[in-house]
ZAMIVEX-833964 format. One line per field, with one value per residue (C-alpha): x, z, y. Coordinates in nm, 3 decimals. Example, Ala and Ser with C-alpha at 12.3 -4.5 7.8 and 13.67 -1.06 7.14 Angstrom:
2
x <- 1.230,1.367
z <- 0.780,0.714
y <- -0.450,-0.106
This chain:
242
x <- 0.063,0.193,0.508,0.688,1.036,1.244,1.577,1.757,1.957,1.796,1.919,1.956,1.520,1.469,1.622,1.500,1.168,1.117,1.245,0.983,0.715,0.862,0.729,0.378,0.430,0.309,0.583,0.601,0.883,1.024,1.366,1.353,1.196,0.962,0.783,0.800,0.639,0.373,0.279,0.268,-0.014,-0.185,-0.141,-0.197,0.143,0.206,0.585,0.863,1.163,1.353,1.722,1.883,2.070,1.864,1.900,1.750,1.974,1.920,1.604,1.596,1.452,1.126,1.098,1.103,0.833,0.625,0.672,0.625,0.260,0.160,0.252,0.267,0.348,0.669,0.991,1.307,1.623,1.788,2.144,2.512,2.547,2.638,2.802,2.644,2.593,2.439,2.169,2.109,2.039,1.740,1.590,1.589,1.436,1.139,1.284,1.162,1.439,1.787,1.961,2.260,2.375,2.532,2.264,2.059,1.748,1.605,1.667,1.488,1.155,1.159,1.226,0.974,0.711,0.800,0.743,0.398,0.305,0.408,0.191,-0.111,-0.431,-0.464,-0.277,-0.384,-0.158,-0.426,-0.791,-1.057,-1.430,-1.629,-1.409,-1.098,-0.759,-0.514,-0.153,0.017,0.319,0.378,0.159,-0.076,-0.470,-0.637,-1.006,-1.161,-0.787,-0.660,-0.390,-0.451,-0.185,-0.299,-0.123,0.047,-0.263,-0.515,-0.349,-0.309,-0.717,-0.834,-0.654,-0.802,-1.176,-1.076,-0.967,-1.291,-1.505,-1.819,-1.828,-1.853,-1.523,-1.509,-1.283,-1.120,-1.013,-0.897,-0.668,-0.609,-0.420,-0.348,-0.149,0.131,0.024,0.106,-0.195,-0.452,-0.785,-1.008,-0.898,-1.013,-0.750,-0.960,-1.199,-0.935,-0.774,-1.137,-1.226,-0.931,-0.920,-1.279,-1.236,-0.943,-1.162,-1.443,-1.763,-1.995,-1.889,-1.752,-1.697,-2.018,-2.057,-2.264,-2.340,-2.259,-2.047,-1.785,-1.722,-1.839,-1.745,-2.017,-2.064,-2.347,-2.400,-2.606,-2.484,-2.154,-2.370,-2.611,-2.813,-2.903,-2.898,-2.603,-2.667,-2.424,-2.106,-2.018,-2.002,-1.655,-1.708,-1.865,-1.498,-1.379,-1.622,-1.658
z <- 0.144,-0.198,-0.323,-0.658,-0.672,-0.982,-0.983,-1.219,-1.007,-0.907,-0.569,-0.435,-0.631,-0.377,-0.060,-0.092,-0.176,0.083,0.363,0.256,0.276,0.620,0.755,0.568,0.256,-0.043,-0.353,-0.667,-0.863,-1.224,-1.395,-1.631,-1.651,-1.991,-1.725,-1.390,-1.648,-1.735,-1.430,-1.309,-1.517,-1.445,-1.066,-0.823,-0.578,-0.237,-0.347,-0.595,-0.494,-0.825,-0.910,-1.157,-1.380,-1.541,-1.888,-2.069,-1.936,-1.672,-1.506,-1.393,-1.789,-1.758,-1.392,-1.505,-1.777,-1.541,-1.340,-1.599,-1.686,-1.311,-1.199,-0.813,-0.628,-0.365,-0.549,-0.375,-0.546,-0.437,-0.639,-0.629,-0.802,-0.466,-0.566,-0.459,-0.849,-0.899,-0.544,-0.683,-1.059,-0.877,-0.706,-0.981,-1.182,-0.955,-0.674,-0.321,-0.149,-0.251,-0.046,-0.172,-0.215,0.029,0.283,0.562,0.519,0.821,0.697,0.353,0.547,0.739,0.424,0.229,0.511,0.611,0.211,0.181,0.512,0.391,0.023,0.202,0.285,0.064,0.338,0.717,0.981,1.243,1.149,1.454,1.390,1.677,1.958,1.718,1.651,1.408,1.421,1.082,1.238,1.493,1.295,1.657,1.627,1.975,2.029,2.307,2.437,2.419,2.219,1.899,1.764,1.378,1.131,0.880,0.627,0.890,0.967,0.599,0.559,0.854,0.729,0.373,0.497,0.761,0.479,0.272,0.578,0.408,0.142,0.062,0.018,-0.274,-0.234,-0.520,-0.452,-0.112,-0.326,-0.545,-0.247,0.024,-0.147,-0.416,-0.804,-0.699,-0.510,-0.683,-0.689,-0.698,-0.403,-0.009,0.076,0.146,0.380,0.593,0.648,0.733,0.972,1.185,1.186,1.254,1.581,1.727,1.721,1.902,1.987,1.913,1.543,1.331,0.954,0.781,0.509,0.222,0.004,-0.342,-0.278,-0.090,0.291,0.556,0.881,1.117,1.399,1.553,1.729,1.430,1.310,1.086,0.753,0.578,0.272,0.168,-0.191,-0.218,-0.567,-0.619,-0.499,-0.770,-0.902,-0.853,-0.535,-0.724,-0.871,-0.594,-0.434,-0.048
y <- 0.019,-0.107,-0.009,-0.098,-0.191,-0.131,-0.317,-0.475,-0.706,-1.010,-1.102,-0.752,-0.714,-1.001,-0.939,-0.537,-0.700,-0.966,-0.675,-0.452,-0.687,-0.824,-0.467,-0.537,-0.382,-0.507,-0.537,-0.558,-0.587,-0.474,-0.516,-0.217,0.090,-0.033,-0.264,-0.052,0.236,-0.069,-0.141,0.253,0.314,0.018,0.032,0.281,0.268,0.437,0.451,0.400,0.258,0.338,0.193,0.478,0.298,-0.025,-0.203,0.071,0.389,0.596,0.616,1.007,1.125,0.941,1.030,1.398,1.315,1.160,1.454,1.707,1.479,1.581,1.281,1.288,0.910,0.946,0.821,0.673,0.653,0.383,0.392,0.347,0.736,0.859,1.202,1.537,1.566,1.256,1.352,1.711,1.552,1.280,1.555,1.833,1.505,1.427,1.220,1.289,1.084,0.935,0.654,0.548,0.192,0.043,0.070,-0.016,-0.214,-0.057,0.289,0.187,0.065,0.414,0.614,0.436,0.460,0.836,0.916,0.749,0.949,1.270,1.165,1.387,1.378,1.061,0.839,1.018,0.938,0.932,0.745,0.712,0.565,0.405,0.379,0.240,0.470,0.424,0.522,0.497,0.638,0.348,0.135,0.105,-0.015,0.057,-0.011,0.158,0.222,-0.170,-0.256,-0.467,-0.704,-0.766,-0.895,-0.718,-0.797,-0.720,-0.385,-0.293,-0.411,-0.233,0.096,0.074,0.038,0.341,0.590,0.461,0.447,0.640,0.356,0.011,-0.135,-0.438,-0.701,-0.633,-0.327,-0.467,-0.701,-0.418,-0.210,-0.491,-0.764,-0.738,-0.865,-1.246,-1.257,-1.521,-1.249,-1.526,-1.692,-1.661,-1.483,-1.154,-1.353,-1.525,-1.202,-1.057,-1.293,-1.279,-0.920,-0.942,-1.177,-0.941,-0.637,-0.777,-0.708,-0.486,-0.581,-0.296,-0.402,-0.550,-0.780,-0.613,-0.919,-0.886,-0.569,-0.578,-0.447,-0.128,0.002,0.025,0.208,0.051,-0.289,-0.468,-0.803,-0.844,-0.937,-0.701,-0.804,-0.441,-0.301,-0.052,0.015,0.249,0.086,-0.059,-0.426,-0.485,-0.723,-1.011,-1.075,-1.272,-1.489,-1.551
């Protein structure tokens, strides 16, 4: 899951940051709201974790305009406006949670989790295809009942093609969803990750390689590559190469 951080202070924009992506997140970052509201409409986030007051004022009128535009991702507040006032004034705004400041890192992750969860139907707790279950919830991968220890970019790679499994999945829109905007899209970053996960799931394989497209789960116990024509899946694969 990807979720954008807007803080204004540095160190606490980096230790928030590197703890979310300690639990396999992937972050990015913005200082102000001019660049979080940048990178909104050019990104498509699982969560906000929103700071109230930034450089530019307080945060909670554009969160209402967002709102008011229909304007649905999960929003944190994570602030040092503590009151019962300041709580009742982020959620008449738009905000789905508020954690005041001082807190917890651990109760951040679960907030920030439990909000994605709770997003709908567009992030399933539960995904099952061919003998392998997903928990989102415990963040579990069983195949045929055996425990799977991934990674935290396998697990959030695996989970992508299971939401998508009708279609072919590019690699860029792996990148796209799995790893924060430092990730170099040209790279073989996709491909490392896919043949580790790849080698833990084991045989029969389940994800085939549709060359020049991108990625599909299988069900079936053909090989791992396929050279067919998916015509309509776009040509967004051939940005990063294998």
């Amino acid at each position: 899951m990807r979720v954008l951080l807007v803080e204004d202070e540095p160190d606490l924009r980096e230790v928030v940051a590197a703890g979310l992506k300690a639990a396999g997140y992937a972050v990015d970052g913005a200082h102000d709201w001019p660049e979080a509201d940048f990178l909104l409409d050019l990104n498509d986030y699982d969560c906000v974790v929103l700071d109230r007051m930034l450089p530019s004022g307080d945060t909670l009128p554009a969160l209402d305009h967002r709102r008011r535009s229909g304007w649905t991702t999960p929003v944190l507040c994570l602030t040092a406006l503590h009151t019962v006032s300041d709580r009742v004034a982020g959620f008449r705004s738009g905000a789905d949670d508020y954690l005041p400041k001082p807190f917890a890192m651990e109760e951040l992750v679960m907030r920030v989790g439990s909000l994605a969860r709770r997003a709908g139907a567009r992030l399933p707790v539960h995904l099952r295809h061919a003998g392998l279950e997903l928990d989102a919830a415990r963040r579990e991968v069983r195949r045929d009942g055996i425990l799977l220890t991934l990674t935290h970019k396998e697990y959030a790679v695996l989970r992508h093609l299971l939401v998508h499994r009708e279609t072919v999945v590019t690699r860029a829109a792996l990148v796209e969803h799995c790893w924060d905007e430092m990730a170099d899209p040209v790279s073989n970053v996709v491909d490392a990750v896919m043949a580790g996960l790849r080698r833990k799931l084991g045989p029969p394989p389940l994800i085939r390689t549709v060359r020049g497209h991108g990625f599909l789960l299988t069900g079936d116990t053909g090989d791992a590559d396929d050279t067919r024509d998916t015509s309509n899946a776009g040509d967004a694969g051939g940005q990063v190469p294998r």
